[in-house]
DRENDO-1510 file (C-alpha; in Angstrom, 1 decimal, always signed):
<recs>
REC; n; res; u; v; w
REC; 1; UNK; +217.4; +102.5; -70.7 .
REC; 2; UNK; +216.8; +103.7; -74.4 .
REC; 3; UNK; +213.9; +100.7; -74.8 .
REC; 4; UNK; +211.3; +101.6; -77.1 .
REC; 5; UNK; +207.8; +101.6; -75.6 .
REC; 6; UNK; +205.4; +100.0; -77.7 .
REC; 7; UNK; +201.5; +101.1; -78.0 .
REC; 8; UNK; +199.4; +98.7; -76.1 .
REC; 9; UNK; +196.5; +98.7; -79.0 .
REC; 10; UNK; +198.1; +96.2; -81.1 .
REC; 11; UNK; +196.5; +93.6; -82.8 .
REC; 12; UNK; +197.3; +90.3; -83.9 .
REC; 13; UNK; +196.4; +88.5; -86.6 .
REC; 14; UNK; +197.0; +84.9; -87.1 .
REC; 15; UNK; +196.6; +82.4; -90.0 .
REC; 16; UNK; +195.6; +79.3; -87.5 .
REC; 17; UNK; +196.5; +76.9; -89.7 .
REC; 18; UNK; +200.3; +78.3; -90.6 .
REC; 19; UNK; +200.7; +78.7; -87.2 .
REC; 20; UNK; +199.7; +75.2; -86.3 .
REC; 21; UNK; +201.9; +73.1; -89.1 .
REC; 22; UNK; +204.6; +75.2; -87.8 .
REC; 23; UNK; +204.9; +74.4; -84.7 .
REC; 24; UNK; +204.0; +70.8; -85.0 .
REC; 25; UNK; +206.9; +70.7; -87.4 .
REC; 26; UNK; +209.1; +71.3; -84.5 .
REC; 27; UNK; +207.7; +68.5; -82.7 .
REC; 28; UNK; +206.6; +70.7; -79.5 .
REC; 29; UNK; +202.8; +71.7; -78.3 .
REC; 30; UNK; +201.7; +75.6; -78.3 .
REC; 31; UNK; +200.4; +76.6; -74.9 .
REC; 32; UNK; +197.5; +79.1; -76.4 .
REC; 33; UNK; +196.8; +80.3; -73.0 .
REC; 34; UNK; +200.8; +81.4; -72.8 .
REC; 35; UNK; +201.0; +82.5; -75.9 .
REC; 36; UNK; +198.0; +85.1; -75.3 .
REC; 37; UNK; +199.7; +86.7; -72.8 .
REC; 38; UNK; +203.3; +86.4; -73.8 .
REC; 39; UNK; +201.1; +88.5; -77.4 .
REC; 40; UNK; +200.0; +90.8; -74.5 .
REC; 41; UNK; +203.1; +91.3; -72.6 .
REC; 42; UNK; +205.6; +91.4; -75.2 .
REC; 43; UNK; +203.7; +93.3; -78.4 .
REC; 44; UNK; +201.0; +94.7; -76.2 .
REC; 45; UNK; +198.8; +93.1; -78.2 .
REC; 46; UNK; +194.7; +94.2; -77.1 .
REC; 47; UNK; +192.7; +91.8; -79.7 .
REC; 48; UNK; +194.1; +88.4; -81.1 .
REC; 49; UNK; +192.2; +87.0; -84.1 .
REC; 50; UNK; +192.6; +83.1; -85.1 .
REC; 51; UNK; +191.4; +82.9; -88.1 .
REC; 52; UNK; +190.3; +78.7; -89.1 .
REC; 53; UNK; +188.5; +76.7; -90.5 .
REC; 54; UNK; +185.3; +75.1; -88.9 .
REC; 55; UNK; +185.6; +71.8; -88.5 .
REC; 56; UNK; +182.5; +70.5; -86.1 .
REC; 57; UNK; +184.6; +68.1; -84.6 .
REC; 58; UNK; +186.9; +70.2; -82.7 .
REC; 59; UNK; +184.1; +72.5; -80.9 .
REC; 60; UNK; +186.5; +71.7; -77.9 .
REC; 61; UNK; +189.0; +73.4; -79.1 .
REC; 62; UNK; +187.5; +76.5; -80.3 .
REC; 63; UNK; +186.4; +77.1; -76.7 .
REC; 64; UNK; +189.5; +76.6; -75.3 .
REC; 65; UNK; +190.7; +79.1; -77.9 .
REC; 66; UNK; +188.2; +81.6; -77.0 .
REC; 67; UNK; +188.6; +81.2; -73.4 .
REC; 68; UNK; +192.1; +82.1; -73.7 .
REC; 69; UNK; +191.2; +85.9; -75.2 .
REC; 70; UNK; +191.6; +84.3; -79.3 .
REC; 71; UNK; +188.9; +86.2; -81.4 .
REC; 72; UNK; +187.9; +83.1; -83.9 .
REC; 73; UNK; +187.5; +84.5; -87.0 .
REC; 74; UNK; +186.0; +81.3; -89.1 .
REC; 75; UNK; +186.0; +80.1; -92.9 .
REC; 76; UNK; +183.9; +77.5; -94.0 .
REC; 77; UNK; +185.5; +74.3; -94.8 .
REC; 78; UNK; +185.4; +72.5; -98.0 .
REC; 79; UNK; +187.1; +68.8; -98.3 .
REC; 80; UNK; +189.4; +67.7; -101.7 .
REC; 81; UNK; +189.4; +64.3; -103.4 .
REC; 82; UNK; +190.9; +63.3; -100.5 .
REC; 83; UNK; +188.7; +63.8; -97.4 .
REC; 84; UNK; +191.4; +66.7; -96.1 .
REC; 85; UNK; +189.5; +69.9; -94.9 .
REC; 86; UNK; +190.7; +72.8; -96.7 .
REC; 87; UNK; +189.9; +76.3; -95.0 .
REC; 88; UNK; +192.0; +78.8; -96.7 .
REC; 89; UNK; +191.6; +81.9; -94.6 .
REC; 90; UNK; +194.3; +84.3; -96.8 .
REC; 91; UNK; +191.8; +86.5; -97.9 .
REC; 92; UNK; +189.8; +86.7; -94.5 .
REC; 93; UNK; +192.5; +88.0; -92.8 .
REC; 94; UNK; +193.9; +90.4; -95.1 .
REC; 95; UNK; +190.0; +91.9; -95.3 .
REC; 96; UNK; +189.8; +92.1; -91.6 .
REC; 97; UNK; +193.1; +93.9; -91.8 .
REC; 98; UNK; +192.5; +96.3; -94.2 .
REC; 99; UNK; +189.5; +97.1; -92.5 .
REC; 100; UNK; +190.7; +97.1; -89.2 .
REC; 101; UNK; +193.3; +99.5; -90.8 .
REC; 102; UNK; +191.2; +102.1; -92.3 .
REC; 103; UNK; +189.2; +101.9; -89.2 .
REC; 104; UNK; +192.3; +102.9; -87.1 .
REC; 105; UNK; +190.9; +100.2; -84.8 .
REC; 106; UNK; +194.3; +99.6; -83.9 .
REC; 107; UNK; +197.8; +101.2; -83.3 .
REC; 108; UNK; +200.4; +98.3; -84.7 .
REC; 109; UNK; +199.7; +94.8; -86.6 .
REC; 110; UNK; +201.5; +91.8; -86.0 .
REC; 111; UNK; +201.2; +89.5; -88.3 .
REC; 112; UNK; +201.3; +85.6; -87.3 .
REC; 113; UNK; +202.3; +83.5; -90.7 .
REC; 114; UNK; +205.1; +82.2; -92.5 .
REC; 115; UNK; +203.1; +82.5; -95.5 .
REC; 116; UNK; +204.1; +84.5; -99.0 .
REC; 117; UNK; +200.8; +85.2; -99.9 .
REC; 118; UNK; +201.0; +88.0; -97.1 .
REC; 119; UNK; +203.9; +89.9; -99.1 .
REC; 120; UNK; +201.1; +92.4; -100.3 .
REC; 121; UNK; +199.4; +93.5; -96.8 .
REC; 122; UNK; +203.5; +93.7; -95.1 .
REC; 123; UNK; +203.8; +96.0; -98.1 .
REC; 124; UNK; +200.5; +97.4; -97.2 .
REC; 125; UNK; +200.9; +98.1; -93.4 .
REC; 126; UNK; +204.0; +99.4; -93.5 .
REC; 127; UNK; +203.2; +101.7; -96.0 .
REC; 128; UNK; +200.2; +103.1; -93.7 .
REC; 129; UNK; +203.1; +102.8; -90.6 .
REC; 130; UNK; +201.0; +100.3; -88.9 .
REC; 131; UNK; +203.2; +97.3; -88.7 .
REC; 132; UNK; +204.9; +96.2; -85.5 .
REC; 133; UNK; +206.5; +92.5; -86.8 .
REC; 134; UNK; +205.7; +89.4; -88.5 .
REC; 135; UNK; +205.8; +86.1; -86.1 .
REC; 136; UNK; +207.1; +83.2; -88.1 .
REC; 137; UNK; +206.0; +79.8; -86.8 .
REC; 138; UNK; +208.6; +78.1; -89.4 .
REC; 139; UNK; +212.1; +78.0; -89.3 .
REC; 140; UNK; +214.3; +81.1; -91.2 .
REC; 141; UNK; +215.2; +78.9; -94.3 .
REC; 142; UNK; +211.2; +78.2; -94.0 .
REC; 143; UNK; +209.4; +81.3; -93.9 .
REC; 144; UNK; +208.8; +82.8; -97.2 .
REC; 145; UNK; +211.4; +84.4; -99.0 .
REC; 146; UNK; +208.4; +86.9; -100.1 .
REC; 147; UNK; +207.9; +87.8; -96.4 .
REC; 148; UNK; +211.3; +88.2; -96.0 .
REC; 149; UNK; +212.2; +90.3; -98.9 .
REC; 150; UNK; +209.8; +93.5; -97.9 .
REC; 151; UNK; +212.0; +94.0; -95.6 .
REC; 152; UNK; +210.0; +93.9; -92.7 .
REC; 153; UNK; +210.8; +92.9; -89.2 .
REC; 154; UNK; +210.3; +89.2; -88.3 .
REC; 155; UNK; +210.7; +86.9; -85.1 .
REC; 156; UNK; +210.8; +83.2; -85.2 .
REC; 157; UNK; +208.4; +81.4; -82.7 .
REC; 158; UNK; +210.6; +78.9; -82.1 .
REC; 159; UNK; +213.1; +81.0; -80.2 .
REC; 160; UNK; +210.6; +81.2; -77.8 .
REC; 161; UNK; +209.6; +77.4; -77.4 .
REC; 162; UNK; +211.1; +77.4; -73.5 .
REC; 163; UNK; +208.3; +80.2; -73.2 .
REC; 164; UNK; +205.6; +79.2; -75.3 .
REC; 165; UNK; +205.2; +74.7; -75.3 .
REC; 166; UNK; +203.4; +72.9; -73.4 .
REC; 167; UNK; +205.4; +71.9; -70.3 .
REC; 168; UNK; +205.1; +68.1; -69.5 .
REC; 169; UNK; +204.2; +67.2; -66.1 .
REC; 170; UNK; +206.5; +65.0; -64.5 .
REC; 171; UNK; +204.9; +61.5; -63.4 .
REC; 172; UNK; +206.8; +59.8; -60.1 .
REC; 173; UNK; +208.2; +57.4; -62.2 .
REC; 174; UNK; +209.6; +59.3; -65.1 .
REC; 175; UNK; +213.3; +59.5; -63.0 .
REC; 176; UNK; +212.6; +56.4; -62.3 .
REC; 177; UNK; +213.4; +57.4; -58.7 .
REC; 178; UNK; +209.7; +55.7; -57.3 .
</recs>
């Protein structure tokens, strides 16, 4: 009965687009509306940002995202030779963080991103005492070994798949019982 009690002003903030190519990588489907509240039950997390790229085309999706409690937090897009959208949010979140931070809007960060480019804010919140975990959506020998060497604490989304994926209706056939 020595469990820690966690503050339930935590925030999360999540690099949409890490978090997406991670779990499609494992081949499974994030239920967003799960995942809010698992954020909520588990970390006590009060304000989730989703920070992405705006891409017209998937309106849809941004709504689902906000009706699930997400806070988008948007970059404009720009395309490459290529035609691929590229919507590199890095900065964006780190600035909303900081802010956040010196705002004391908030009582612990977790941090949603497999990405090394974070190194410096891990640094940064747990200096200030403000970080709670980082949430990998990539495997351990995926996640940055940047992330991993400050030391801070990190959880791997995919332990939580049975939790957090889609589940797959059943049709009458699929047992091929009908």
């Amino acid at each position: 009965m020595n469990q820690k009690i966690y503050p339930k002003n935590n925030y999360a903030y999540i690099d949409g687009a890490n978090l997406h190519r991670g779990i499609v990588g494992f081949g499974w489907t994030l239920d967003y509306a799960r995942f809010r509240v698992w954020l909520s039950e588990k970390y006590g997390v009060k304000n989730a940002y989703i920070f992405i790229g705006l891409i017209p085309k998937y309106k849809e999706l941004y709504k689902y995202l906000q009706e699930c409690g997400f806070i988008l937090m948007f970059k404009e897009v720009i395309y490459d030779g290529d035609g691929k959208a590229k919507g590199n949010c890095d900065a964006d979140l780190v600035l909303q963080v900081a802010r956040d931070t010196y705002e004391n809007k908030f009582d612990k960060a977790i941090i949603i991103s497999s990405d090394g480019d974070y190194a410096g804010l891990i640094k940064f919140l747990k200096e200030q005492g403000k970080l709670r975990t980082i949430l990998s959506p990539h495997t351990k020998n995926l996640c940055s070994i940047l992330l991993k060497r400050t030391d801070a604490p990190i959880a791997y989304l995919n332990d939580q798949r049975s939790i957090l994926q889609i589940k797959k209706e059943k049709t009458p056939d699929a047992d091929e019982t009908a």
